[in-house]
DORO-606272 format. One record per residue (C-alpha): x, y, z; residue in three letters. Coordinates in Angstrom, 2 decimals, always signed. Layout:
residues N
- px/py/pz/gumar
- X/Y/Z/ALA
...
***
This chain:
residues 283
- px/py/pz/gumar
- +170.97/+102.42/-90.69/UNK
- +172.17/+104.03/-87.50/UNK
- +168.43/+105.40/-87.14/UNK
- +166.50/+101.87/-87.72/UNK
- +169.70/+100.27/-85.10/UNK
- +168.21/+102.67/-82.21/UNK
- +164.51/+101.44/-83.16/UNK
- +165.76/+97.82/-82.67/UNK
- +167.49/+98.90/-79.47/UNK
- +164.16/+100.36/-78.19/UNK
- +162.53/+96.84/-78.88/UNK
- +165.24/+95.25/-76.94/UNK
- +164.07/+97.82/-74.07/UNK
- +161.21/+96.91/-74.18/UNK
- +161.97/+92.87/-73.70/UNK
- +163.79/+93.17/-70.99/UNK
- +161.36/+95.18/-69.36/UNK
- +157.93/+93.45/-70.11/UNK
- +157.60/+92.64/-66.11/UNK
- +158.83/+96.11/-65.14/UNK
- +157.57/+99.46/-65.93/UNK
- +158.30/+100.09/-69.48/UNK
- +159.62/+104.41/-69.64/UNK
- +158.38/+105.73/-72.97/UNK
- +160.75/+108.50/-71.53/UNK
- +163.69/+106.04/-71.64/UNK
- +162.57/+104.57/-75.55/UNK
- +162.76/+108.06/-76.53/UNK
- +166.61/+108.76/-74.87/UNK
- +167.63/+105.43/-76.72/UNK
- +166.01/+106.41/-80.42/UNK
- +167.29/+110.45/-79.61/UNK
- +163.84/+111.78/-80.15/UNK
- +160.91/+112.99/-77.57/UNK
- +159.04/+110.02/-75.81/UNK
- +155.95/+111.73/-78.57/UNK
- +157.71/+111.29/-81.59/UNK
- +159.14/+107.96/-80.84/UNK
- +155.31/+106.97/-80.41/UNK
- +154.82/+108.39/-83.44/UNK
- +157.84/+106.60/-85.37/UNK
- +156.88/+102.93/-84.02/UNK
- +153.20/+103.28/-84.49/UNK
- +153.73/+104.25/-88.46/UNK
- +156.87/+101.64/-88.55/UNK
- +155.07/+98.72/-86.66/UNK
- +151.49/+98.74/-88.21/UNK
- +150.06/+99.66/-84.07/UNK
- +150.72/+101.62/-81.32/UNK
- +153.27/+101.29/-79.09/UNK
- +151.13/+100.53/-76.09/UNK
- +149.18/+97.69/-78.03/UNK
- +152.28/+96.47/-79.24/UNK
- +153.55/+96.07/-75.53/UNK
- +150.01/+94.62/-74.62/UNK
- +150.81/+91.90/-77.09/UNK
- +153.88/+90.68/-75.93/UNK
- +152.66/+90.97/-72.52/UNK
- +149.70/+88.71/-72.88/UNK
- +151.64/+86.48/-75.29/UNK
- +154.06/+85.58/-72.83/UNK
- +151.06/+85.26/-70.09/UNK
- +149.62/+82.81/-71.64/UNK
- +152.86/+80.73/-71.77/UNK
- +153.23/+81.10/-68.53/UNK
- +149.22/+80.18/-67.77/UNK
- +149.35/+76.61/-70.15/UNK
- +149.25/+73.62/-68.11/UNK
- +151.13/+75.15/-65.28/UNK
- +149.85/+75.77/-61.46/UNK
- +150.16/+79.53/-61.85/UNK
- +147.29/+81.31/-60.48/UNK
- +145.96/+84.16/-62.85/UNK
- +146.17/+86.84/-59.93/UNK
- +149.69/+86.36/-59.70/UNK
- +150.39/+86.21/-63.49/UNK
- +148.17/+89.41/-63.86/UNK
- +151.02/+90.73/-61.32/UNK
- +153.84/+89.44/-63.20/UNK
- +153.20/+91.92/-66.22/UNK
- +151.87/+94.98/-64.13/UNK
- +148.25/+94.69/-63.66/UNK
- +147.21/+95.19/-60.45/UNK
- +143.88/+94.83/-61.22/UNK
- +142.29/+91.03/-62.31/UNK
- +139.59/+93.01/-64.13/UNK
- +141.76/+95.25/-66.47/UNK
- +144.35/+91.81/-66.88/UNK
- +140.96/+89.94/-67.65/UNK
- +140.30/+92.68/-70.39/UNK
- +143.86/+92.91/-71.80/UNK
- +143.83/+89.39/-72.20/UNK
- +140.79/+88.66/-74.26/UNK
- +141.37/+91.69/-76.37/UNK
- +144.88/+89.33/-77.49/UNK
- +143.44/+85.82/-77.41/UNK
- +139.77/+86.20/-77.32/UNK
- +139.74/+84.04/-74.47/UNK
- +139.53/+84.27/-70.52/UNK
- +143.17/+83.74/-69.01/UNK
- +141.74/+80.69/-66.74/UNK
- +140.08/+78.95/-70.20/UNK
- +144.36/+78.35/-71.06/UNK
- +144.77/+76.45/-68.37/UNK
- +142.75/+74.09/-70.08/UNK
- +144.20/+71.43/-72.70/UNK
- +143.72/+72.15/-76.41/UNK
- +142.98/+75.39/-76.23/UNK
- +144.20/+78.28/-78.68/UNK
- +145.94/+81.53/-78.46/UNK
- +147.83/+83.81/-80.24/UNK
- +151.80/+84.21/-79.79/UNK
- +153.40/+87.57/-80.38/UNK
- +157.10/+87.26/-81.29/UNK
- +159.02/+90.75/-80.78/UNK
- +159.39/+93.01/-83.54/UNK
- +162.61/+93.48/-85.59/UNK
- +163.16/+96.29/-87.89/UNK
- +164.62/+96.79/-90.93/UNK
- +165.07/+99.24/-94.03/UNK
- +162.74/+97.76/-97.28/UNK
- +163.54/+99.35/-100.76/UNK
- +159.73/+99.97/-101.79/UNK
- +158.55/+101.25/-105.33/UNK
- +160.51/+104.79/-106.20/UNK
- +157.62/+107.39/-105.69/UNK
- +159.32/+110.70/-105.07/UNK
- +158.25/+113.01/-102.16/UNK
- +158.47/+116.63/-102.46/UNK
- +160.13/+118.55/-99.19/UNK
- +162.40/+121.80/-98.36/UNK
- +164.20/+122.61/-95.35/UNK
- +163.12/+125.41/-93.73/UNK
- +164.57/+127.19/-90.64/UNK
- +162.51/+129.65/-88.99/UNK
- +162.69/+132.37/-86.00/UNK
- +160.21/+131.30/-82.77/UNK
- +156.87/+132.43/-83.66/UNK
- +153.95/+133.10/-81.66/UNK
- +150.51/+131.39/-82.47/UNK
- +146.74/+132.00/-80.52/UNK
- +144.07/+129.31/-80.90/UNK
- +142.76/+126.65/-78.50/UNK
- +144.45/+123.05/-77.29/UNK
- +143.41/+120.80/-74.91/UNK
- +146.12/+118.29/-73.07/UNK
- +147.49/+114.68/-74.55/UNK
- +147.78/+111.93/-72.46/UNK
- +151.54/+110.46/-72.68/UNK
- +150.37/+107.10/-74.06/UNK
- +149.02/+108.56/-77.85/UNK
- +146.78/+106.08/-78.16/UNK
- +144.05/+107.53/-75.83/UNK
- +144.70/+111.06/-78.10/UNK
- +142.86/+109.68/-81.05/UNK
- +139.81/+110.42/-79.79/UNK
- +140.84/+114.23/-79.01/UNK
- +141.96/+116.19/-81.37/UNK
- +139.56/+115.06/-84.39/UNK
- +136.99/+115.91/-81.83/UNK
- +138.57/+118.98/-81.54/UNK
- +138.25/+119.78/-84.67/UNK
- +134.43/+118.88/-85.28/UNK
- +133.75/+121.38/-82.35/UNK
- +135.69/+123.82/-83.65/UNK
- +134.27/+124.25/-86.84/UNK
- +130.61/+124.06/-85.49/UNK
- +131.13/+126.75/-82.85/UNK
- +132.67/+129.40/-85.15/UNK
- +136.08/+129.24/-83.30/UNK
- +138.09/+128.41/-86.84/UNK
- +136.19/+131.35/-88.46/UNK
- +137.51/+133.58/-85.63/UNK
- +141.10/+132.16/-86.20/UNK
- +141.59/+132.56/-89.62/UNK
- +140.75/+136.04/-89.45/UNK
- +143.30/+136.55/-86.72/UNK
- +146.54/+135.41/-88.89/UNK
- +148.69/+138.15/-89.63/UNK
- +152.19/+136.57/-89.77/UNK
- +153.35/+133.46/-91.48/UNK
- +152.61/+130.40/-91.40/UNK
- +149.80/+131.10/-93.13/UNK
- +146.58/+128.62/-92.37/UNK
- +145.17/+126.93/-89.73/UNK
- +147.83/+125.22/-87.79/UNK
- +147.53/+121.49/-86.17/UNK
- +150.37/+121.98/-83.69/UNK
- +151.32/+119.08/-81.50/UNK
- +153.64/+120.61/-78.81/UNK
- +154.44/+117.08/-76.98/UNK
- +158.06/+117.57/-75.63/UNK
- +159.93/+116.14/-73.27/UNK
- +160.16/+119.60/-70.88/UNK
- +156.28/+120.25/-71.18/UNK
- +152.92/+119.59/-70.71/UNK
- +151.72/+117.73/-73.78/UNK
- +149.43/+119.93/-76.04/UNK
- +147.23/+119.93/-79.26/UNK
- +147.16/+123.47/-80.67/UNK
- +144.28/+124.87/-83.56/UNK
- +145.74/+127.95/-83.87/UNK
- +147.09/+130.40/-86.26/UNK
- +150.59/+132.14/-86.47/UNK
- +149.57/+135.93/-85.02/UNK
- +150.33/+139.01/-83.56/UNK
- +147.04/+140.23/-82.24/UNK
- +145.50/+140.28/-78.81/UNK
- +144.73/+136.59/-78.10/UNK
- +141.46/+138.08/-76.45/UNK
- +139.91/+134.43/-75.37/UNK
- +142.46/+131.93/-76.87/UNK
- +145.34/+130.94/-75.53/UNK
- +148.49/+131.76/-76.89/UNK
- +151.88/+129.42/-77.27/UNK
- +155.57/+130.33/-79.02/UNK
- +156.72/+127.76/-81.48/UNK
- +160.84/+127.73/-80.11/UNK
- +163.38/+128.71/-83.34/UNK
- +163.75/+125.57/-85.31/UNK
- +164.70/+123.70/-88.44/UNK
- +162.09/+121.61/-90.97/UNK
- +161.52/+119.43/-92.95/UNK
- +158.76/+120.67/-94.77/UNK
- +156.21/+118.42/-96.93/UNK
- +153.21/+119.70/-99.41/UNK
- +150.10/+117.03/-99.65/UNK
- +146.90/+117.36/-101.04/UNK
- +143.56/+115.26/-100.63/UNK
- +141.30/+113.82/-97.95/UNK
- +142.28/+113.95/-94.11/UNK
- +143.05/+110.25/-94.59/UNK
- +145.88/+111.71/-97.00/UNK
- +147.85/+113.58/-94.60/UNK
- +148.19/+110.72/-92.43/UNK
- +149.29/+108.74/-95.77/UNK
- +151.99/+111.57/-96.23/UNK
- +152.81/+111.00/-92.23/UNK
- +153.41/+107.57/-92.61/UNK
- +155.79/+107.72/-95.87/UNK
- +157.35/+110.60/-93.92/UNK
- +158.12/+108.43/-91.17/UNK
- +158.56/+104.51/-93.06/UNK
- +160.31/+106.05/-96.32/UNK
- +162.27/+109.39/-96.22/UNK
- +163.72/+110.06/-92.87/UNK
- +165.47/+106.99/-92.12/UNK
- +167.85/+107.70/-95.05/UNK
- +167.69/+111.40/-95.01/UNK
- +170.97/+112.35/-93.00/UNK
- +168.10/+113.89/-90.69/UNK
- +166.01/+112.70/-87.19/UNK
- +163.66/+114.27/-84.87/UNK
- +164.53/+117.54/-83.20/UNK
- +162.55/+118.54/-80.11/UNK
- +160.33/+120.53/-80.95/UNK
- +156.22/+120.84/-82.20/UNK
- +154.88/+119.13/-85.40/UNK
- +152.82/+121.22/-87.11/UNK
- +150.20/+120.67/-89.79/UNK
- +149.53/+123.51/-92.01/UNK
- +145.74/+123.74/-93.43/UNK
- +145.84/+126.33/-96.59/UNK
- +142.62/+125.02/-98.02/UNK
- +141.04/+123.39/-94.63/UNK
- +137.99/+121.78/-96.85/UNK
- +138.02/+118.14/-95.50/UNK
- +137.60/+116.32/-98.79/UNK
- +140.33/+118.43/-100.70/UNK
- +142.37/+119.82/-98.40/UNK
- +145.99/+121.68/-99.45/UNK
- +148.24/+120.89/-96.44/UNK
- +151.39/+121.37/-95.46/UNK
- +153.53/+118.85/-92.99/UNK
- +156.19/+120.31/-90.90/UNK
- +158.63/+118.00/-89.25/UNK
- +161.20/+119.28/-86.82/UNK
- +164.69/+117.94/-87.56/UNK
- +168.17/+118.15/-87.00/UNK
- +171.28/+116.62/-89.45/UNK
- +172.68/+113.67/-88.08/UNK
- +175.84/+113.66/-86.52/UNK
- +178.77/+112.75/-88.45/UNK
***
């Protein structure tokens, strides 16, 4: 319970901050995980992303303070952080599907947000296979290209990424550079709290990284999870990962990379591993 209490604290965060600047840094120190996988954790606990989650709220309570009142939109757009009437104008319709001076305007609909509460649900009893695995730092060689900090904007870039990757023979090239294990094409998202935030395709090798770029995966423990399927699968297993197992698994987020493990890469029936980085709880 401890786990879903620090969630609940993060929303509270969030409230009192919906006129400030909201730190995904600061959501992270109150849940004890990176600012990445506390993105990660709301997004698959919420049902959206944490950003359009806080856009919600924001233009919920905007157009509270917009009804009937003699508040000019320029200074409400202020109020929650835009600086810009354009991008407050857009953030606005995308919520109510309406321009913010059409509320000023008797009878006229929108859409009210309330904040988000969670809580543990006892779902059906489907088991999920894992191990715990603790591995040495390891070296991998591939390609990544930088995340932005709000993971939203990143879901555009890495199964791009991909798609170029296999078209341009780069994958091909990788697989025949893994000598050391994990063995398969590795997914690695290296967003941590000390770094630049990076999506690795790599593999786990020893060899000259000739073109690529190379990256060492820090000494860690897992929590390790076998899938098979479509690429819509993995982000199935994700989600139970997330929603189901590790809020009562005497585990939480370590910092450190997830990693996706590709044995049989084929799209359409693809063996996969996920690995989560995790630490036991404190007694």
């Amino acid at each position: 319970m401890e786990w879903i209490e620090r969630l609940n604290q993060s929303t509270n965060y969030i409230e009192e901050h919906l006129t400030d600047e909201i730190s995904y840094e600061q959501l992270g120190r109150i849940a004890c995980c990176s600012a990445y996988h506390f993105q990660r954790m709301f997004t698959y606990m919420a049902g959206m992303t944490l950003s359009e989650y806080i856009r919600r709220r924001k233009m919920s309570l905007a157009a509270v303070d917009l009804q009937g009142g003699d508040a000019k939109v320029i200074d409400i757009a202020e109020k929650y952080g835009y600086h810009s009437p354009t991008a407050f104008n857009r953030a606005f319709q995308s919520v109510h599907g309406i321009a913010p001076s059409s509320v000023k305007n008797e009878g006229i609909s929108v859409k009210s947000f309330p904040p988000i509460t969670f809580k543990i649900t006892v779902k059906g009893a489907v088991e999920m296979n894992y191990r715990i695995e603790t591995k040495e730092a390891f070296r991998i060689v591939g390609i990544s290209a930088p995340l932005q900090g709000d993971i939203e904007k990143n879901f555009m870039i890495v199964p791009k990424m991909w798609q170029d990757a296999a078209a341009n023979g780069t994958i091909q090239t990788l697989a025949g550079m893994m000598d050391t294990p994990l063995t398969g094409l590795l997914g690695v998202s290296a967003c941590n709290n000390e770094e630049e935030w990076k999506y690795f395709i790599a593999v786990a090798s020893t060899k000259e990284k000739g073109r690529f770029e190379e990256y060492t995966i820090p000494a860690s423990t897992w929590a390790v999870f076998p899938g098979t399927g479509t690429n819509q699968s993995i982000q199935e297993l994700e989600q139970r990962i997330v929603t189901e197992w590790l809020p009562t698994s005497g585990y939480e987020y370590a910092n450190a990379p997830d990693i996706e493990v590709y044995l049989n890469p084929d799209p359409q029936n693809a063996q996969y591993e996920v690995w989560i980085p995790v630490t036991k709880k404190q007694a």
